[in-house]
N, C-alpha and C positions, 0 to 999 in steps of 0.2 A: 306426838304431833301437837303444835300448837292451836288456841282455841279461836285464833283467824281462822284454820281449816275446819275445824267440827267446832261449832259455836255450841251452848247449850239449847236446849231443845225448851219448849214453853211447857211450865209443868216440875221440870226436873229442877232437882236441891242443890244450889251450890253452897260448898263447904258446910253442909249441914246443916245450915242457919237460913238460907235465903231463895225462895222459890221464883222461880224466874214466870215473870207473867208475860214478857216479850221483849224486841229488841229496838231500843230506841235509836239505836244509828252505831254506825262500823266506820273506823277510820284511820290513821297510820298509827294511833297507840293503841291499838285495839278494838274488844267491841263494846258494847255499854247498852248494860239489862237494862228494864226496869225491872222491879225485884219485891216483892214480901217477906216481911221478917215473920220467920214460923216460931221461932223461939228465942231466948235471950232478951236482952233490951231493950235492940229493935221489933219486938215479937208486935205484929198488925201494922205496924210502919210499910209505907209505899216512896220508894231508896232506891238511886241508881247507884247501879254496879257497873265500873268498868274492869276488865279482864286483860290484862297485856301478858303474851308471852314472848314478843323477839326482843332482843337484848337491848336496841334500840327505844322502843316502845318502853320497857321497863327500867331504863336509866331516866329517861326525859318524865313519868310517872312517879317514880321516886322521889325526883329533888320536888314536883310539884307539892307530894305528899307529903314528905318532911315540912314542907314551907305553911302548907294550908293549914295543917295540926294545930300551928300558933296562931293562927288567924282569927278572927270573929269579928264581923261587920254586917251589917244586913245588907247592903248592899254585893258583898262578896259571896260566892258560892261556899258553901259549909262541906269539911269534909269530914266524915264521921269517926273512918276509921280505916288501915288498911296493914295487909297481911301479904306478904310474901311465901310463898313455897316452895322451899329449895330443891324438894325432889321429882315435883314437875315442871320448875324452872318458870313460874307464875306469876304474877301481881295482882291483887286485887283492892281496890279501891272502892271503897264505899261513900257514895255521896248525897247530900237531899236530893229530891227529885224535883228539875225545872221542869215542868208539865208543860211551859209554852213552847220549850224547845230554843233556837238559839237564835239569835237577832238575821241575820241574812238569811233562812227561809220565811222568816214572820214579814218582813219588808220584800220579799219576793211574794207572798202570797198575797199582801196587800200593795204591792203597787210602789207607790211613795207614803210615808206617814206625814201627818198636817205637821204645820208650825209648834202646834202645843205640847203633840205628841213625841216628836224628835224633841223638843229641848226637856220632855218629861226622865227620855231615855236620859238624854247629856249628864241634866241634874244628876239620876242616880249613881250613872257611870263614875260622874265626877266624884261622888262621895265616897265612894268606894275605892276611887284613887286616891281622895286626899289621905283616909288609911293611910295607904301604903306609903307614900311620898313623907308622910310624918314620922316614918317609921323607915327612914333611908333606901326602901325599896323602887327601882324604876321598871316597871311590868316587862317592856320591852315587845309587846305583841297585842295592841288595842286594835281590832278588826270586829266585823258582825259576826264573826263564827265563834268569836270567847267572848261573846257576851249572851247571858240566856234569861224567858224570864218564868217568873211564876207566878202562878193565878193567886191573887189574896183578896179574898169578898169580889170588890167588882171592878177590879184594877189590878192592873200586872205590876211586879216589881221587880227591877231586871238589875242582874248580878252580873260581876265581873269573874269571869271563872281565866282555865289552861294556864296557869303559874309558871310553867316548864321551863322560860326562856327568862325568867327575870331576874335579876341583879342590886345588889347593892350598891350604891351607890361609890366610885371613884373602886370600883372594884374590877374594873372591866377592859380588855385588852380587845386592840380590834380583831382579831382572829372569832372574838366572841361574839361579835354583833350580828345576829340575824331579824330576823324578821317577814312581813308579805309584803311585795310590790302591792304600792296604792295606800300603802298607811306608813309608810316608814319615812321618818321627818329626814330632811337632805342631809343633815349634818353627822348623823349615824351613817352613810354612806361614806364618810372619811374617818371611820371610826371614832366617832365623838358621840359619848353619850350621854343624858341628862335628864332629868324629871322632864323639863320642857320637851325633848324627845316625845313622851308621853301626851303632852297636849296636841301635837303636833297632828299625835296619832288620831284625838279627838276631834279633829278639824275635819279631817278626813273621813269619820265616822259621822258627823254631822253630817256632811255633804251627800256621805251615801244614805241616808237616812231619810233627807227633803229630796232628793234625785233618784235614788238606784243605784248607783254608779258612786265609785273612790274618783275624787278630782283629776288624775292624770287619765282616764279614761280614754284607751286605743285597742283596736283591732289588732296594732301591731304591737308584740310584745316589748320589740325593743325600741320602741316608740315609748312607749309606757313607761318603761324601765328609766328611759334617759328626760321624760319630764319629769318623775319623781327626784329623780337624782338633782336636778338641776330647780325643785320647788315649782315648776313652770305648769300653771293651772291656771284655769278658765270656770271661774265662778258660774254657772249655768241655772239660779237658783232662783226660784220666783218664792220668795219671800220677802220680811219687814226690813224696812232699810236697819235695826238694831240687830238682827238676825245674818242678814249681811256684812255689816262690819263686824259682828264677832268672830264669821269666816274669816275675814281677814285677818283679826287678830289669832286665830288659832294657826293659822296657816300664813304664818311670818316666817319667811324664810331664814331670817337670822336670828338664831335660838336666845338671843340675848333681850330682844326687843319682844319676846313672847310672855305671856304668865309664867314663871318660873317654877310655880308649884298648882295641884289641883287645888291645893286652898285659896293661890288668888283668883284663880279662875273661878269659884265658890266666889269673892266675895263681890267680885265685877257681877257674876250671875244676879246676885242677890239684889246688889246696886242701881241693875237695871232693870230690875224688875223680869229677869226673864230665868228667874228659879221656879 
C-alpha cells in the first residue's frame, strides 16, 4: 500500500535516518514531512521530506530531482538529496525546509500584501528566474503554490521551487505545454513557448499578490479559461502609476513586445527603482 494511504506516523524513522516531527502538507506528488536528521550529515537538521509512491507522482519527482541536484541559487529551493526504492516502489526526496510555507496560503492569510512587499516577492522570484533563463531553462509553472518562503533574521526570503514541468529551451513540442489557468501566458496556448512565457507568468503572480486574485478572475471556469487564452484582463490594482505600467508590461500580450529574459526584467526593476 502506498504512503497517500498510511502516511508515516510523528515520531517514527524514515529510512533510518529521518524522524518525522509532522506533516506539512499532502498533495498529487505525495506527502511532505517535516523531518530531523537522527544520524548521518543531516544528523540535528530540521528538512522536508517529501514521499511519492504512484508512478505518476514519482515520474514528475524525479525529473524535478534530477534537475534541482545541479541547481544552487538562493533564491531557488535546495534539494539535498533523493533515494528511490525499488522494492517498495517509493521516492524520496529531501529538501531544506520553507518554514513560511508557500506563497497562496501566506497572501490568503494576509489579505493582499502592500506595494513594497509584492515587488520584494517579484525581485526574488525574478532572481531566481534569471538562474534559470541564463542557463536555457524556461520553468513553465510560475503560480503562488511553487513559490515558498523562509524565515531568515527578520525577513522572509522566498524561493522558487516544483521544477516538474520545465523545459529547455527550443526543446518543446506542444503536446508538452501545460500549465494552471490564471498564469499561463496566451501564446503557450498555441503551443509556443519562451522565457518570456515566464514573465508573463510573473504578471500574473504580481497581480495576485496586490489583489488576491490571477488577472482573468471568473466564477465561471470557462470564462476564465477563454480570457486567459485570449490575454483579455482587467487591471483592478490600487497601486503606483510605475507599479501599474509594469503590469502592463508583464502582461503584454505579444511575447515579443515583453522582457525576453528575467535579466531584463532585473534590469528595468533596478532602473526604476522598484528592486
Amino acid at each position: 500500500m502506498g504512503q497517500e494511504e498510511t502516511p508515516f506516523r510523528e515520531g517514527e524513522i524514515i529510512l533510518g535516518y529521518y524522524r518525522v516531527l509532522g506533516i506539512i502538507g499532502r498533495g498529487d506528488f505525495g506527502i511532505v514531512y517535516k523531518v530531523r536528521g537522527e544520524k548521518g550529515r543531516y544528523r540535528g537538521k530540521i528538512l522536508a521530506l517529501k514521499v511519492a509512491s504512484n508512478p505518476y507522482a514519482i515520474e514528475y519527482l524525479w525529473k524535478e530531482a534530477q534537475t534541482l541536484i545541479l541547481i544552487n541559487h538562493p533564491n531557488i529551493i535546495s534539494l539535498q538529496s533523493y533515494l528511490y526504492k525499488k522494492d517498495k516502489k517509493e521516492l524520496y526526496v529531501l529538501y531544506e525546509l520553507m518554514d513560511v510555507g508557500d506563497l497562496k496560503e501566506y497572501v490568503k492569510e494576509k489579505g493582499t500584501l502592500s506595494e513594497e512587499d509584492a515587488l520584494k516577492v517579484l525581485w526574488h522570484i525574478t532572481n531566481g528566474l534569471e538562474f534559470l533563463h541564463s542557463r536555457g531553462y524556461i520553468h513553465c509553472d510560475i503560480k503562488p503554490e511553487n513559490i515558498f518562503g523562509k524565515r531568515i533574521l527578520n525577513s522572509i526570503v522566498w524561493k522558487l521551487g516544483d521544477f516538474g514541468l520545465m523545459k529547455i529551451r527550443g526543446s518543446v513540442s506542444v503536446i508538452d505545454v501545460k500549465g494552471t489557468i490564471g498564469y499561463i501566458a496566451p501564446e503557450v496556448f498555441r503551443g509556443e513557448l519562451h522565457r518570456s512565457s515566464d514573465i508573463y507568468s510573473l504578471g500574473c503572480l504580481l497581480h495576485f499578490l496586490l489583489t488576491g486574485r490571477d488577472p482573468f478572475h471568473s466564477n465561471d471556469l470557462k470564462e476564465k479559461l477563454r480570457r486567459n487564452k485570449m490575454g483579455e484582463y482587467r487591471l483592478e490594482v490600487t497601486a503606483s502609476r510605475e507599479v501599474q505600467e509594469l503590469l502592463r508590461k508583464l502582461l503584454e500580450k505579444n511575447y515579443t513586445q515583453r522582457f525576453r529574459t528575467a535579466g531584463e526584467l532585473k534590469e528595468y526593476l533596478i532602473k526604476r527603482g522598484l528592486s
